[in-house]
C-alpha positions in Angstrom: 118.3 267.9 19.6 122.0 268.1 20.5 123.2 265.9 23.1 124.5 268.9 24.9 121.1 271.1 24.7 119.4 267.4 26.4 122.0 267.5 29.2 121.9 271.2 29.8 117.8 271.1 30.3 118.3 267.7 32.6 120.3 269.8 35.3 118.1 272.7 35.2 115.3 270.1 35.8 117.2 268.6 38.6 117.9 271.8 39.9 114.5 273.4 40.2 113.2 269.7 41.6 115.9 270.6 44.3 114.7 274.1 45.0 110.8 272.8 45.7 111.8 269.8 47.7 111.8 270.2 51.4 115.4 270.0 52.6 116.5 266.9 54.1 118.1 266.5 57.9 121.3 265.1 58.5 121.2 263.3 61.8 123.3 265.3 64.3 125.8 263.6 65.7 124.5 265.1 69.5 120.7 263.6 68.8 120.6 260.8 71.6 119.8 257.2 70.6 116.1 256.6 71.0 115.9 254.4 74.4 114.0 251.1 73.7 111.8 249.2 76.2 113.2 246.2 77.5 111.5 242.5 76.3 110.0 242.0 80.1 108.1 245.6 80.2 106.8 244.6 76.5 105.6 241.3 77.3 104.0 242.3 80.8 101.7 244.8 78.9 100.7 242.1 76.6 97.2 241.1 75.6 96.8 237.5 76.2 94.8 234.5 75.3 92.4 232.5 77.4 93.5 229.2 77.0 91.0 226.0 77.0 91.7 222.7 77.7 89.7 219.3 76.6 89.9 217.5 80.3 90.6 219.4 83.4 90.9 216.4 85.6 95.1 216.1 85.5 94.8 219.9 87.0 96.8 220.1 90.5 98.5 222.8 92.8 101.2 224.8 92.1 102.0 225.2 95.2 101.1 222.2 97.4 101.2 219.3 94.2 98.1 218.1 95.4 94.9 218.0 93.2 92.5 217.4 95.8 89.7 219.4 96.6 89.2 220.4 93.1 86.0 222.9 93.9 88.8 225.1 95.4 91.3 225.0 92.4 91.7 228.5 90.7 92.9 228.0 87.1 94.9 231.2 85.7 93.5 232.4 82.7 96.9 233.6 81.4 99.2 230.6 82.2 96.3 227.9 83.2 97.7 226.6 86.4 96.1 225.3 89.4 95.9 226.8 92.4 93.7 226.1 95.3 92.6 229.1 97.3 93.6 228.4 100.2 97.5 227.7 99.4 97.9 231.4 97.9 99.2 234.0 100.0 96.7 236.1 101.0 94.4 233.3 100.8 91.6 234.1 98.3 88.3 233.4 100.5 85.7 233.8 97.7 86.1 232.7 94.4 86.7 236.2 92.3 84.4 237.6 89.7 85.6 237.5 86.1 89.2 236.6 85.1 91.6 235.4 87.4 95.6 235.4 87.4 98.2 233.9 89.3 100.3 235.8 91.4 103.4 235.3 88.4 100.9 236.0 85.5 99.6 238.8 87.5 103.1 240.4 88.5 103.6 243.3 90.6 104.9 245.8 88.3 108.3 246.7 88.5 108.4 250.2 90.0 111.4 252.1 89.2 112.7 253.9 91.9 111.3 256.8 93.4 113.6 259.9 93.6 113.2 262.4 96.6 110.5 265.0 94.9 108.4 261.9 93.6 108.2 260.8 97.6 107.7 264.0 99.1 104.5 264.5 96.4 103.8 261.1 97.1 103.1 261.5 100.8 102.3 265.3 100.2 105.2 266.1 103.0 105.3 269.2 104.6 108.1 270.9 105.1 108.3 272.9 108.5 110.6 273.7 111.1 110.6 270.6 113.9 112.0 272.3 117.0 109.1 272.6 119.1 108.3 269.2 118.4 111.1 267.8 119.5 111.1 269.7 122.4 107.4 268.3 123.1 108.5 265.4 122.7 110.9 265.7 125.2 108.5 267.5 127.5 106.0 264.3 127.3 108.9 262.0 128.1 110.2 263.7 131.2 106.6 263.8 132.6 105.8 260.5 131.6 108.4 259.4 133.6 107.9 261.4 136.9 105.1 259.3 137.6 105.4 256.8 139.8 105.9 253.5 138.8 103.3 251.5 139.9 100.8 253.9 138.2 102.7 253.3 134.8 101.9 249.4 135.3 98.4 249.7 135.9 98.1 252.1 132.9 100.3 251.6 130.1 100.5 254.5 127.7 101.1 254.7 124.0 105.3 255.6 122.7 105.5 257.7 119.8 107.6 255.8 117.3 111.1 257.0 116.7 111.7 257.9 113.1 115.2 256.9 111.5 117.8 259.4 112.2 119.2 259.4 108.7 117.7 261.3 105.5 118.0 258.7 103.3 117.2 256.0 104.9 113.9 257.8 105.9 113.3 258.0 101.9 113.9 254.3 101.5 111.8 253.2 104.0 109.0 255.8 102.0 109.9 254.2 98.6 109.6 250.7 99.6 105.5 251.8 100.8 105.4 254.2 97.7 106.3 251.2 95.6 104.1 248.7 96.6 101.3 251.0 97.1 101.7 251.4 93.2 102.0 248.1 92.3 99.1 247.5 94.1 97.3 250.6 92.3 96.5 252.3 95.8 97.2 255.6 96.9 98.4 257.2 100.0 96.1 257.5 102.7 96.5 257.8 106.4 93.2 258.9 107.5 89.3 257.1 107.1 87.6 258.2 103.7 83.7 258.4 103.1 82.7 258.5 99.7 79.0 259.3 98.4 78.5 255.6 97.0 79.6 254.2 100.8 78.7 254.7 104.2 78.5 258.5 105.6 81.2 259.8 108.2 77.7 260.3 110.0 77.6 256.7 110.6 80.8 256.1 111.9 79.9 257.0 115.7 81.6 254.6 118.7 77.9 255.1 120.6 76.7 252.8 117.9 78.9 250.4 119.6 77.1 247.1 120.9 78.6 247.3 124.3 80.1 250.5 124.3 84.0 250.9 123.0 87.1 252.2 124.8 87.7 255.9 124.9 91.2 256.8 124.0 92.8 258.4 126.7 94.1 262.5 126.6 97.6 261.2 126.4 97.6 258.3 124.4 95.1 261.4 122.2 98.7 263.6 122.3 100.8 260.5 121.8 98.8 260.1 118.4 99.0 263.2 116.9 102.6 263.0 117.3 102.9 260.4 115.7 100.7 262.3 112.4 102.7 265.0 112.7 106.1 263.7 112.5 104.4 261.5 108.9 103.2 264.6 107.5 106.6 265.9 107.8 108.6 263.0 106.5 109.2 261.0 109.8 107.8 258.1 108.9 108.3 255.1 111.4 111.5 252.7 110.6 109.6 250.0 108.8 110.3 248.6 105.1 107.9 247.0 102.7 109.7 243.9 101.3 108.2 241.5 98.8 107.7 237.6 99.9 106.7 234.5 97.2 104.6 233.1 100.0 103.3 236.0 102.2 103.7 238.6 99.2 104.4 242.1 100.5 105.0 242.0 104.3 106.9 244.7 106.5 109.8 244.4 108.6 111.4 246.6 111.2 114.0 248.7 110.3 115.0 249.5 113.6 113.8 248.2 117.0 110.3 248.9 118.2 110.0 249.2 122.3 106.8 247.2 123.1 104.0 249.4 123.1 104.8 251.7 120.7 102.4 252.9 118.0 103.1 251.2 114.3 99.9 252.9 112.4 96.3 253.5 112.4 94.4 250.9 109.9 93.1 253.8 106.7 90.9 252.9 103.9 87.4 253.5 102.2 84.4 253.3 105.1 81.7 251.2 103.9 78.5 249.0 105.7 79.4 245.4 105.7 76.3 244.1 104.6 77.9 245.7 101.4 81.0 244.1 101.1 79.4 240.1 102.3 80.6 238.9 98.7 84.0 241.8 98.5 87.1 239.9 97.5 89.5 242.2 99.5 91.6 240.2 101.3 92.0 243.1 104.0 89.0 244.4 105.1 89.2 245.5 108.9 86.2 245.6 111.7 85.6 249.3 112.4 82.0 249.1 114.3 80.1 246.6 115.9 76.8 247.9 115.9 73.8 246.7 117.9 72.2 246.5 114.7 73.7 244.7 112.1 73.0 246.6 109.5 75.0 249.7 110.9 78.1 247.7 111.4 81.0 249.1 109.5 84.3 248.1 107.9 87.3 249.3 106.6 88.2 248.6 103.1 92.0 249.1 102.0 91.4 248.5 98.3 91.7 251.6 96.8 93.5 253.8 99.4 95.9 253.0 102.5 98.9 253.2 104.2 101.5 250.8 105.9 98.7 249.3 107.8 97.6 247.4 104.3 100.7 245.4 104.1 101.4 244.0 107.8 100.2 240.4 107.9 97.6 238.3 110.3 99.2 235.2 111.9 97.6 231.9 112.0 96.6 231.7 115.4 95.5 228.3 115.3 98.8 226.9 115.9 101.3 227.9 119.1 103.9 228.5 116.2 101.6 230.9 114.6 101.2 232.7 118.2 104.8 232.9 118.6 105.4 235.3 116.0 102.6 237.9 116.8 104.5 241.1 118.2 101.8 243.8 117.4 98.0 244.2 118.1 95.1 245.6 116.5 92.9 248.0 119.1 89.4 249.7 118.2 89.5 253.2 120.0 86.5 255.8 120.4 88.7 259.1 119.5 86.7 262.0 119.5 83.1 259.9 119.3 84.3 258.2 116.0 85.6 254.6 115.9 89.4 254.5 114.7 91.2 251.2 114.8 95.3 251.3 115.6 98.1 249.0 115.5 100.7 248.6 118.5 103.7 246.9 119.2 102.6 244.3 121.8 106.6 243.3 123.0 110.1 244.6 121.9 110.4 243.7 117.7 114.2 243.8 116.6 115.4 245.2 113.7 114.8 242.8 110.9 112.0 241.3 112.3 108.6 240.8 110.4 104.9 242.0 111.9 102.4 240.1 112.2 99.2 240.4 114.6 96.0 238.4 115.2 93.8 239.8 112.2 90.7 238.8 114.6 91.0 241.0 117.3 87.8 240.0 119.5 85.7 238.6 116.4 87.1 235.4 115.3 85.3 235.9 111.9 87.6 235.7 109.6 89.6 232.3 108.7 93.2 232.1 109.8 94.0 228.4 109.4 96.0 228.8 106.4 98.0 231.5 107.2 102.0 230.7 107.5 
């Protein structure tokens, strides 16, 4: 065969080879560059190894370089340091079930920023026109203060908090909660919740009471839902969630607090405390105090919560520890059901941390430790 007939049946070979196969995409100059995680995100998803060690007796603190007491270390099953339960912040009071890590191994995830739309669906704001409330507000403040003096000292009422004037700052103050409400892989909640597996709303009655409990008052009632109504539409109080290495997240004032003014009212999951004797939450709060045991009732901010979750409990062992308390913790009877609230108990500038006497009137809980 002529080399020319060979060449001429190699093209039309090429050619029909062209026709069947799919055409091929030039990369457009206007295609984006795929974004890549950073090293840090990768390496906090990361499965990891448990490591194990021949002798365990050179294990000591992280945090206090001490390897005393060695029936309290906690060993991280990521990085294998010591830590003894009593030196973390919140102190761990039970030894924990399963694996354990260290507040580095375990790392709050880093939450981007939440823009405005991802804050208002966070708190599920509503938006509504705040007029009349502000002219209620008003309205309550000029009665409050015709009365006469010495009847405001023998009864001292509940002040709505003042929200932040600005916009924005309002939504920083709600992203720094939204953020480590994530990290702590809670949701929003600012009311009690029952679920089926828990205690019934039945059983949370203030008549169960051993000793009867303390009936909030009409105006302190109006004071209260105020202050809900001003959340739901965005007027959150001035406070910011910051993160600590020692106290881990802990809120501040962004603005000054009068003394008795209302901070928050302590949310979470319902549940009997005979079922929670062996819980590792760290922050379960006295709701009832029944006559019989059994009945008694806490609340458990585990799953869901609000701000309430993040203010810290003082050591109030020491005078120092004592000094720094500028809010309380009060069990109420509103309506016949028990609600627990948190107020300012003196003047907190702006910048200043809370803390109150995680307590109250039970001295159950161990404090000792606390900074």
């Amino acid at each position: 065969m002529a080399p020319a007939t060979i060449m001429a049946g190699a093209r039309r070979l090429v050619s029909s080879r062209r026709r069947t196969e799919a055409p091929r995409r030039r990369p457009s100059p206007s295609t984006p560059p795929k974004k890549l995680r950073p090293m840090s995100e990768i390496m906090a998803r990361a499965k990891y190894a448990v490591v194990e060690r021949a002798d365990y007796s050179d294990i000591i603190c992280e945090q206090c370089g001490s390897g005393e007491r060695p029936g309290e270390l906690l060993l991280c099953d990521k990085c294998d340091k010591g830590f003894h339960m009593r030196c973390l912040r919140p102190i761990v009071v039970r030894i924990p079930i399963g694996s354990w890590l260290c507040p580095k191994c375990s790392g709050h995830r880093r939450v981007r920023t939440f823009s405005q739309k991802r804050i208002i669906d966070f708190f599920k704001i509503q938006k509504s026109g705040d007029g009349k409330k502000k002219c209620n507000l008003s309205q309550d403040t000029r009665k409050r203060r015709r009365r006469p003096l010495v009847l405001l000292k023998k009864r001292r009422r509940l002040l709505p908090f003042i929200p932040s004037e600005d916009p924005n700052q309002r939504l920083k103050q709600m992203g720094s909660l939204a953020s480590a409400l994530t990290a702590m892989q809670m949701e929003f909640s600012d009311d009690l919740t029952y679920s089926s597996d828990m205690a019934p709303r039945s059983a949370n009655q203030a008549k169960f009471e051993n000793g009867g409990m303390q009936v909030l008052s009409r105006e302190d009632m109006e004071t209260l839902e105020l202050c809900r109504s001003m959340s739901r539409r965005g007027e959150c109080p001035p406070f910011i969630v910051v993160f600590d290495s020692c106290e881990g997240y802990t809120v501040e004032a962004d603005a000054q607090i009068k003394d008795m003014t209302f901070i928050a009212e302590y949310t979470g999951d319902v549940d009997y405390i005979k079922n929670r004797e062996n819980d590792d939450c760290d922050s379960m709060m006295t709701l009832l105090l029944a006559t019989n045991p059994s009945e008694s009732l806490v609340i458990c901010p585990d799953k869901c919560g609000n701000i309430a979750r993040f203010i810290n409990g003082i050591n109030n062992h020491t005078p120092e520890g004592k000094k720094k308390q500028n809010c309380k913790c009060v069990r109420y009877s509103v309506n016949g059901e028990c609600r627990v609230l948190l107020v300012a108990t003196r003047d907190i500038a702006k910048g200043e941390r809370l803390y109150y006497d995680y307590n109250g009137y039970e001295h159950e809980y161990p404090t000792h430790h606390f900074v």
